[in-house]
C-alpha positions as CSV (number, residue, x, y, z in Angstrom):
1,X,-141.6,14.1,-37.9
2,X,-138.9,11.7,-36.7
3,X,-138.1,11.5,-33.1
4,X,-134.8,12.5,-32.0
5,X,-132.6,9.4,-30.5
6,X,-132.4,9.4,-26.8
7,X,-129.0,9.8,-25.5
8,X,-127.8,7.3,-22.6
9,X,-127.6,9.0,-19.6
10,X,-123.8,8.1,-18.3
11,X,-123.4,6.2,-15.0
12,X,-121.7,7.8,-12.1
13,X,-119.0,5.8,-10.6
14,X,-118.0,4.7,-7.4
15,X,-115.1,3.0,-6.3
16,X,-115.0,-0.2,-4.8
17,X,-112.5,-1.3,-2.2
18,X,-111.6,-5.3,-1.4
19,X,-108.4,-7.5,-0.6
20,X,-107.9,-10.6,-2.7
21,X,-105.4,-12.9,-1.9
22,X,-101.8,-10.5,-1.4
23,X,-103.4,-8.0,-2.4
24,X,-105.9,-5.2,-1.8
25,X,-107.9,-3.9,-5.0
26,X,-109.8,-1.0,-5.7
27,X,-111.7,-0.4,-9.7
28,X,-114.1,2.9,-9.8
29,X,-117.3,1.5,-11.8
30,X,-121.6,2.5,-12.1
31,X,-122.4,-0.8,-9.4
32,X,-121.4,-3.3,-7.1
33,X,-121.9,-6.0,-9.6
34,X,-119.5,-4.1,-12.2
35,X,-117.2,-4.1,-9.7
36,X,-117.4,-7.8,-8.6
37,X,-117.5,-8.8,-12.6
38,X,-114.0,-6.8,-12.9
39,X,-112.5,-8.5,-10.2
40,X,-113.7,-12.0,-11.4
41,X,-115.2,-12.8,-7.9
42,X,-117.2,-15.7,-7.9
43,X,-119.8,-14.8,-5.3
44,X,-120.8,-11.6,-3.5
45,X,-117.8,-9.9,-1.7
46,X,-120.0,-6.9,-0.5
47,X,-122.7,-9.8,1.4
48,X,-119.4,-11.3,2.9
49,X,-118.1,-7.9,4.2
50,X,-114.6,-8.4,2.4
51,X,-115.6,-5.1,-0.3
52,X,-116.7,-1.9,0.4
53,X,-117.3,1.4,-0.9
54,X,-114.5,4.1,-0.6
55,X,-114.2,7.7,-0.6
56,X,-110.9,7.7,0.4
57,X,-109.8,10.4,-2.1
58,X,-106.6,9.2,-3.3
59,X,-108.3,6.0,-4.2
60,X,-110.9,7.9,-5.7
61,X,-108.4,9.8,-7.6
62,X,-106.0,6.5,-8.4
63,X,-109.3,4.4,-9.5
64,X,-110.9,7.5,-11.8
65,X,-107.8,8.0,-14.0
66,X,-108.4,4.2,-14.9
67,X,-112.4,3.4,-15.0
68,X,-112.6,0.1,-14.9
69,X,-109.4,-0.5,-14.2
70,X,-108.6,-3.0,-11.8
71,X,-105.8,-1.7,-9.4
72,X,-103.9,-3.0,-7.0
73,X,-101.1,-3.1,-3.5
74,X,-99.6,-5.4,-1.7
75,X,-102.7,-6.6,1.3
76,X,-102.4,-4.0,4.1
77,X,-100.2,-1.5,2.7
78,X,-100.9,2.3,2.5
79,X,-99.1,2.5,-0.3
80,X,-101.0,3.8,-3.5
81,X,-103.1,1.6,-5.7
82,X,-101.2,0.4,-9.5
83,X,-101.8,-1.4,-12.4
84,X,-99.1,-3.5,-11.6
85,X,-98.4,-4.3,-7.6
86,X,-95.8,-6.0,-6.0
87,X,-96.0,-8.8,-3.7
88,X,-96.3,-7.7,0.2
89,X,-92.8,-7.0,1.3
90,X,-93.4,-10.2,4.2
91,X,-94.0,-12.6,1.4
92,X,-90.9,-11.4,-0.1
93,X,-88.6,-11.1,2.5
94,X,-89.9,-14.6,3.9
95,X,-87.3,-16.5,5.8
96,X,-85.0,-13.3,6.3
97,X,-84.8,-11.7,10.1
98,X,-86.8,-9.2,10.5
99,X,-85.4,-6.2,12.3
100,X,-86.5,-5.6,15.8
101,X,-87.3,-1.8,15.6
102,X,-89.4,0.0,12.8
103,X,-87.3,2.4,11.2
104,X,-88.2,5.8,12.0
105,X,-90.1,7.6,9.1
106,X,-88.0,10.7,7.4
107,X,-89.5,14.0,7.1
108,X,-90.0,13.8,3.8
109,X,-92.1,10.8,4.0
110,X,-94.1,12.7,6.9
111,X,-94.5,15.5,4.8
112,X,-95.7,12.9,2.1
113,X,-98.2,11.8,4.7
114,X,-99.3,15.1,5.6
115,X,-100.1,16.4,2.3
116,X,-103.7,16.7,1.4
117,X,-105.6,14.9,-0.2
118,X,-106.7,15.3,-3.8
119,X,-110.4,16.0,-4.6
120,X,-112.0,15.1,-8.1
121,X,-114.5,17.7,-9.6
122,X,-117.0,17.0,-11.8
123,X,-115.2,17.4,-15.4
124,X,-112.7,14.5,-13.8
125,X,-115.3,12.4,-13.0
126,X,-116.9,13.2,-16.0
127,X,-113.8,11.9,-18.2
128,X,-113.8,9.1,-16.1
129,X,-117.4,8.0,-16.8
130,X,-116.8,8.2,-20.4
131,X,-113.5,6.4,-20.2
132,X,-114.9,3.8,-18.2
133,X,-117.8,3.3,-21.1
134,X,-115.6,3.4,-23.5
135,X,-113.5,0.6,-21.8
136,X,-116.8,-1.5,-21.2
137,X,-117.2,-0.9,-25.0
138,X,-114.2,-2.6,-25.7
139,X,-115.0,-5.6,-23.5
140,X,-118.0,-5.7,-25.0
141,X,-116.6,-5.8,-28.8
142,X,-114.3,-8.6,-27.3
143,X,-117.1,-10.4,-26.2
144,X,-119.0,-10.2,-29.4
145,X,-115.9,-11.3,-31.6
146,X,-115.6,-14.2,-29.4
147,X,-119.2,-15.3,-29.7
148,X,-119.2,-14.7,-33.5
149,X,-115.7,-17.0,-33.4
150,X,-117.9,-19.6,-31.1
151,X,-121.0,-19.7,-33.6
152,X,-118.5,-19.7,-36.7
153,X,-117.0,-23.0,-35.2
154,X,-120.5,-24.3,-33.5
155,X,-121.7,-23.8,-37.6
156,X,-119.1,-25.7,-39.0
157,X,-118.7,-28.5,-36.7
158,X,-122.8,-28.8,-37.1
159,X,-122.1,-28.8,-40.8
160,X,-119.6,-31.6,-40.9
161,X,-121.8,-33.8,-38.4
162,X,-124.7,-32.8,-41.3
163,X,-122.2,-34.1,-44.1
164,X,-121.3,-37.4,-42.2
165,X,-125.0,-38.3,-41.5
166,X,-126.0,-37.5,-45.1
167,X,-123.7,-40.3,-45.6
168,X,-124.3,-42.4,-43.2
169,X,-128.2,-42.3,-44.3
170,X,-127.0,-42.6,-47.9
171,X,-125.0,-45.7,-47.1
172,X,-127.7,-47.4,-45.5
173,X,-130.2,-46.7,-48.1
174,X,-127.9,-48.3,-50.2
175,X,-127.3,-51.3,-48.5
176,X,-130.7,-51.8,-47.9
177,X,-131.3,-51.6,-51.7
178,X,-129.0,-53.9,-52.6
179,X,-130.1,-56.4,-49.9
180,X,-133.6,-56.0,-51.4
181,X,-132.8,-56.9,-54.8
182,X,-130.6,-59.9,-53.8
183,X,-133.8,-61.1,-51.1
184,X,-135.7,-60.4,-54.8
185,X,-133.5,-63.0,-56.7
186,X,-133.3,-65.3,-53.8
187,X,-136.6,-65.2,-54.3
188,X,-136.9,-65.5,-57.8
189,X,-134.2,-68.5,-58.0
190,X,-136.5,-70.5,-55.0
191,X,-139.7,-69.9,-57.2
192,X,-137.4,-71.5,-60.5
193,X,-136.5,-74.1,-58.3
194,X,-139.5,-75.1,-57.1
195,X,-141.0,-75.3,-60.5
196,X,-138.0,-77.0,-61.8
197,X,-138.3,-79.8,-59.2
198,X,-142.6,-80.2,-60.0
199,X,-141.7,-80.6,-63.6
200,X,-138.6,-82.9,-63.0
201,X,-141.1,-85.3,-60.9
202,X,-143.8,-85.0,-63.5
203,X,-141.9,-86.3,-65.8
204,X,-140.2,-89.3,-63.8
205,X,-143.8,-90.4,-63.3
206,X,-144.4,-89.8,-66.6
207,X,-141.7,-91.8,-67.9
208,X,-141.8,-94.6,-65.0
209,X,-145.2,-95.1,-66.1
210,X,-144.2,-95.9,-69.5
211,X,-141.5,-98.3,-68.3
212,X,-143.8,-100.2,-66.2
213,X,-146.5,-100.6,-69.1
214,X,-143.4,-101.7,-71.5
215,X,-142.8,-104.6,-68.7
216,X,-146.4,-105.8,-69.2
């Protein structure tokens, strides 16, 4: 009997904590290289001690809604992590005076503070695994369509450098062949000549003999 198809075990994820440029960035994915392919680093942040593992619970929470999701806030805020961040409020406040005391908090921000923090349980991080593979899915269709788009293009360019030297090679052999047959007649036209020339002398001796006996 047929053996039953193995079902891929899903990946637990982890979220991943660094600070690039203005900002900090957090993405929950299975490994540390998923994490540094997301964020388009270009060498190891986790060997350089500029990325971390969290388990900071909001981040946890923020990062799981969005597997593979690379989210963002401005570089040492506590504010929460979004899609779409704005700058740190130094960059944008730049050449403005900054005011000499810190406001004081309100109590509804310090009741903010104090709340506690969220906790994910298993179904949550269970829809995130599967949202996060279904997202790597996509990429991965993406990828495929633009390899397929690559090849497609690699063909046809191959094909019309293919055309062009069948043409090339055709040209050549076609000027050979036509140098060949006028080396032939060259050829032929030297061979005429030649003969043309022994018979014209044969025959001035021929006939300068006959002059000189009719002188006798």
């Amino acid at each position: 009997m047929p053996r039953e198809p193995k079902i891929k075990a899903k990946r637990k994820l982890k979220t991943y904590q660094t600070s690039l440029g203005f900002y900090d960035q957090a993405v929950a994915a299975p490994s540390m290289k998923a994490a540094l392919e997301a964020w388009g680093a270009s060498s190891n942040l986790f060997h350089q001690g500029v990325a971390k593992e969290t388990d900071d619970p909001d981040i946890v929470a923020a990062t799981m809604a969005s597997p593979g999701v690379v989210l963002r806030r401005p570089v040492g805020s506590n504010g929460p992590f979004t899609e779409s961040a704005e700058l740190p409020t130094d960059l944008a406040d730049e050449g403005k005076a900054k005011p000499k005391r810190k406001p004081k908090p309100s109590k509804r921000a310090e009741k903010t503070a104090k709340k506690p923090s969220r906790k994910i349980d298993d179904r949550q991080a269970r829809q995130a695994a599967a949202a996060f593979e279904r997202e790597e899915r996509r990429r991965e269709a993406e990828r495929r369509k633009e390899e397929a788009a690559r090849a497609k293009e690699r063909a046809q360019r191959e094909k019309a450098v293919a055309i062009a030297q069948a043409t090339l090679d055709k040209a050549k052999r076609e000027h050979e062949a036509r140098a060949e047959e006028i080396e032939a007649e060259r050829t032929a036209i030297d061979e005429r000549a030649e003969a043309e020339q022994g018979r014209g002398d044969k025959q001035r001796r021929k006939l300068e003999e006959a002059l000189r006996r009719a002188r006798e």
